[in-house]
Steps between C-alpha positions, in 0.01 A plus 500: 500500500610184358839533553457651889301180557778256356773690743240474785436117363889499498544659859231257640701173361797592787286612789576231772162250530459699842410811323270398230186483675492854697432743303712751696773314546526413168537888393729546762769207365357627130614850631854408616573248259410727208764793519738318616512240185448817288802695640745227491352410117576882427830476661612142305383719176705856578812314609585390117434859430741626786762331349495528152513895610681520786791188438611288770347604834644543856440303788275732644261523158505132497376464877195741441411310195537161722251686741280653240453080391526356829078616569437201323657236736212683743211397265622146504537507804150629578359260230653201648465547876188743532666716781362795384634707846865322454476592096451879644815469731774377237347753315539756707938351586542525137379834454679619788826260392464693100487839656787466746706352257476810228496770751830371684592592178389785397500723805415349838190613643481835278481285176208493221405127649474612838136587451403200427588367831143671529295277252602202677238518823267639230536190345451276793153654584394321237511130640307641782642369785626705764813289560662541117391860539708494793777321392526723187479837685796364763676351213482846276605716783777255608634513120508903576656459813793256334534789185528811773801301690653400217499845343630652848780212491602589165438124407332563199627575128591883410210581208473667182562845595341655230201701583285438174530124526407504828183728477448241240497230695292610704202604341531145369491395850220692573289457204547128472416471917163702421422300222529172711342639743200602309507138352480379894209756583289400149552126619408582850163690347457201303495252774298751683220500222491159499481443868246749523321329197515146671361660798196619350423157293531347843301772659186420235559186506413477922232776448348282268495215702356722757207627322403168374538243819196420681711499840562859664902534561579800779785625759448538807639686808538319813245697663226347215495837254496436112816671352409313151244283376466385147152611310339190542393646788224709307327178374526301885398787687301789217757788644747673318844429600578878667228395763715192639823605534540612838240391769244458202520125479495475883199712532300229290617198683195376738535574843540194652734345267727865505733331813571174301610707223736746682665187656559300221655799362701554797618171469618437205692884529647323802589186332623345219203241381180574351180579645175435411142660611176470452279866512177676411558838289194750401455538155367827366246363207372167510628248255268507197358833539215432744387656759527295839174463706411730753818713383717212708873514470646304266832297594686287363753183611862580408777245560877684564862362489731737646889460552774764548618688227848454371462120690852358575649871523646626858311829625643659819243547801458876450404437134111489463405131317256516195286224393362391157172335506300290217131549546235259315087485529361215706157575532402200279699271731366656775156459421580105363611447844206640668238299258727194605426586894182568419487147306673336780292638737174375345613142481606505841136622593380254229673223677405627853142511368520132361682386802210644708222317289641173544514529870146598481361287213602243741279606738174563253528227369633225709212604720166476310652161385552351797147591597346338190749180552384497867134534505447304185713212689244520786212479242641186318500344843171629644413105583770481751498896604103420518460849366145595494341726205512815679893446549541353143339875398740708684802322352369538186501848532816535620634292222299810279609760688828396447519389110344882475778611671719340257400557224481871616858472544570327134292793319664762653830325393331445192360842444855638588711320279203610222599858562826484497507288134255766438252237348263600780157592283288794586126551385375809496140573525263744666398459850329642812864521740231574825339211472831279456610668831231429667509125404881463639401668800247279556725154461732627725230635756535164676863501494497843652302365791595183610847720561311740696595813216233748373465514175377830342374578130464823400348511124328810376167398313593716205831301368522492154559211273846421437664292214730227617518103538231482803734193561803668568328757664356329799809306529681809561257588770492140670859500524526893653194385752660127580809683552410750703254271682795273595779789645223650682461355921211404649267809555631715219304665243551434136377802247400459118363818292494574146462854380607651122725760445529648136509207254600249744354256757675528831463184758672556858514194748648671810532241842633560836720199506831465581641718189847458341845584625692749276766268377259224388257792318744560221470129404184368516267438216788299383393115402538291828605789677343481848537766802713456763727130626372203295552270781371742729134574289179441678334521183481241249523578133726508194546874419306536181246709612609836467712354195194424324316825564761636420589323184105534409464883590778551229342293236223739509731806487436603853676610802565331822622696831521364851544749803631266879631561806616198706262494772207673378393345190507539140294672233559378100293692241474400174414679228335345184348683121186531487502395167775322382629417158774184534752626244537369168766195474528219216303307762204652602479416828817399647578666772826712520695511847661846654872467494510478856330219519708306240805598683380339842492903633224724598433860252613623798085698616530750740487209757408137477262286720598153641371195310314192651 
């Protein structure tokens, strides 16, 4: 082994720089190279031999050993240029040159050397190229031709006549030609093995790369069907390979996203640029192993890049175009860019909703204000207004009315921002929930009738005691009442029952007002969220009512629904523990909010009421 590696060591010093770093090539110049130095060392050695016993030679002996050498020159030549086809063609002249010269002289076309006018296209399939096989074939049967017309013209040399030399000869001729050409067959079988060996390092190498990328690599048709796609596909989509090929992988594609991928398919079949798609495809198993909810389908955002196969190549019109396609798993992008709509969409309501309590803080609050400023102007001059005490009374009053007005406003503010800190504090306690209806009902009796609404309790002598904050419970049911109390028109009714159902006390305010339209229903119970136009209201208020029941109702674990129809009122029920536990936190009695609360959004209830 040591001595094969230092000829190969030795072989790989004259390769031309062009052939050192292909492995095939480099055994092909290794291949030609190799005999060719060995034969023309062989003859340099025999010729000393030759003529210590055969004397001086002719001019004839003295050409074929000049031949027998001259293979040499063709390494150089090959080691110096890299021409490896060009090395194959002077090869193949001097073969053809060697065996016209000794069989001109040694019988025309029915001499021993004749035959090897057959090695030399032998020879020539070597370099692989069609054109030196060519050239060798028309060169070898040319050099036949020329031997056949000279022997016919009698322009060739009268031979040895004798028969033994001659049968000689030509088993020489014969024997040496098969032994060359076995030499050209075991280097053809040599480059074969090692093309064949190359192949299949490459071939691992690719199915390696395969198996272990993330991305899904397939050909296409341009009618969409999968003629190959790498295994990758197993992981993406949980289906063996055989199941795609075909339709399989079209099959899977969602419906309404199967006509943007034919066309980009189509397109880039058509043209010569890449194409990229967006597309939905079933997967069999859902990732992880779980099992989806209500046995829903499970699909899955895949991003391809498609462009024609063999790019750059000219395919006639009848030819049918193939496509290769790179497949990767967006879902997680996908579902980024929802949560970012999602995110944008809830500051954009965030900001409507701010934009719609300044335009009405104005209002509250500009307008108690200017009644206190007013009236408590006309007091401060009474001498020259020559206000008497019953008038001095009345604008006292209205300067009460509205600071309680105001300060209404500022504690449901107050209150709300609480909540939403969550540093809101609820007190539990045991109480009779009948008797705190009763008690709203009755402060807002007055209310109810100076606007000409009926007011109706319904409270079954048998309630229970419940434990809550008695504080946050009536507030809950003086916002529901005022609420409803304010939507409703002159001559409506106004309804407020309690009942229990299981473990839970369930409180319905239902009016016959003018209810809620269906695009506003989604959103209210957001803070400052009112009900229809802001500028447009015939209500005053800030929009924290329904916020605040609701906000309250979920610090006692409860449930809040609301049921409208614009035009015919509204009903909110709200369900509350009978007795509830506030759950343990490092402080005892901080109030935690519901998420969609924090986030400025509703829990999204069945339905949602508007909010005063």
């Amino acid at each position: 082994m040591t001595v094969l590696n230092i000829i190969r060591d030795c072989l790989d010093a004259l390769l031309h720089p062009s052939a050192r770093y292909d492995v095939l090539t480099r055994a092909r110049h290794r291949a030609f190279i190799a005999p060719r130095l060995l034969g023309s060392l062989a003859a340099l050695a025999a010729f000393p031999v030759f003529l210590a016993t055969r004397g001086a030679p002719t001019a004839i002996e003295v050409a074929a050993f000049a031949w027998l050498i001259a293979p040499i020159l063709l390494s150089w030549f090959l080691s110096r240029t890299g021409r490896y086809e060009g090395a194959y063609a002077l090869s193949s002249l001097a073969l053809a040159g060697l065996v016209m010269t000794v069989a001109a002289n040694t019988g025309g076309i029915e001499s021993f050397a004749a035959i090897w006018l057959v090695v030399i296209p032998l020879e020539a399939a070597l370099s692989a190229s069609r054109r030196v096989v060519t050239f060798a074939s028309v060169l070898a049967l040319a050099c036949a031709g020329l031997l056949i017309l000279l022997g016919q013209f009698d322009m060739l040399p009268t031979p040895d006549s004798s028969t033994l030399l001659r049968g000689i000869c030509m088993a020489f001729g014969v024997a040496s030609g098969t032994l060359y050409a076995a030499g050209l067959a075991f280097s053809a079988e040599s480059l074969a093995r090692t093309s064949v060996s190359l192949l299949s390092v490459e071939e691992d190498r690719y199915r390696l790369l395969a198996r272990n990328m993330s991305d899904v690599i397939s050909r296409h048709s341009r009618n969409g069907a999968v003629q190959f796609i790498s295994p990758a596909a197993e992981t993406m989509l949980g289906a063996p390979v055989a199941r795609l090929v075909g339709h399989g992988l079209f099959d899977r594609v969602h419906v309404a996203d199967r006509p943007a991928y034919l066309t980009a398919l189509s397109d880039a079949a058509r043209g010569d640029e890449e194409r990229s798609v967006e597309f939905r495809v079933r997967r069999d198993t859902p990732r992880g192993g779980e099992r989806l909810a209500n046995n829903s389908v499970d699909f899955i955002w895949v991003e391809m890049r498609c462009r024609p196969l063999g790019q750059g190549s000219v395919t006639t019109a009848s030819s049918e175009a193939e496509v290769v396609a790179v497949m990767r798993d967006v879902t997680d992008r996908k579902v980024q860019e929802q949560a970012l709509d999602l995110a944008r969409t809830a500051a954009e309501q965030a900001d409507a909703s701010k934009s719609r309590f300044l335009a009405t803080m104005s209002h509250e609050l500009r307008t108690p204000l200017n009644a206190i400023i007013g009236f408590s102007e006309m007091i401060v001059q009474e001498d020259a207004l020559m206000l008497d005490a019953a008038r001095r009374k009345e604008y006292a009053q209205l300067i009460n009315d509205s600071g309680q007005h105001l300060l209404s406003v500022v504690n449901g503010i107050l209150d709300m921002s609480k909540m939403e800190s969550g540093s809101f504090e609820i007190s539990p306690e045991p109480f009779t929930p009948r008797a705190a209806l009763l008690n709203c009902c009755n402060l807002l009796a007055l209310k109810a009738r100076e606007n000409g609404i009926e007011l109706v309790t319904r409270a079954p002598q048998d309630l229970p005691d419940m434990t809550g904050d008695p504080r946050a419970f009536k507030q809950i049911l003086l916002n529901l009442v005022s609420n409803a109390i304010k939507f409703t028109e002159r001559g409506g009714t106004v309804t407020v029952s309690a009942a229990v159902e299981g473990s839970r006390l369930v409180l319905r305010v239902s009016d016959t007002g003018v209810g809620i339209a269906t695009d506003d229903l989604a959103r209210v119970g957001s803070p400052f969220f009112q009900a229809g136009k802001t500028y447009q209201r015939r209500h005053e208020g800030t929009g924290l009512g329904l916020s605040i029941v609701k906000s309250l109702v979920g610090l006692h674990a409860g449930e809040m629904s609301v049921q409208s129809k614009l035009g015919e009122g509204t009903t909110v029920a709200v369900a509350l523990p009978l007795a509830f536990t506030p759950p343990a936190q490092p402080s005892s009695n901080i109030a935690t909010l519901t998420p969609g609360l924090r986030s400025g959004q509703p829990d999204q209830p069945s339905q949602v009421k508007k909010s005063a």
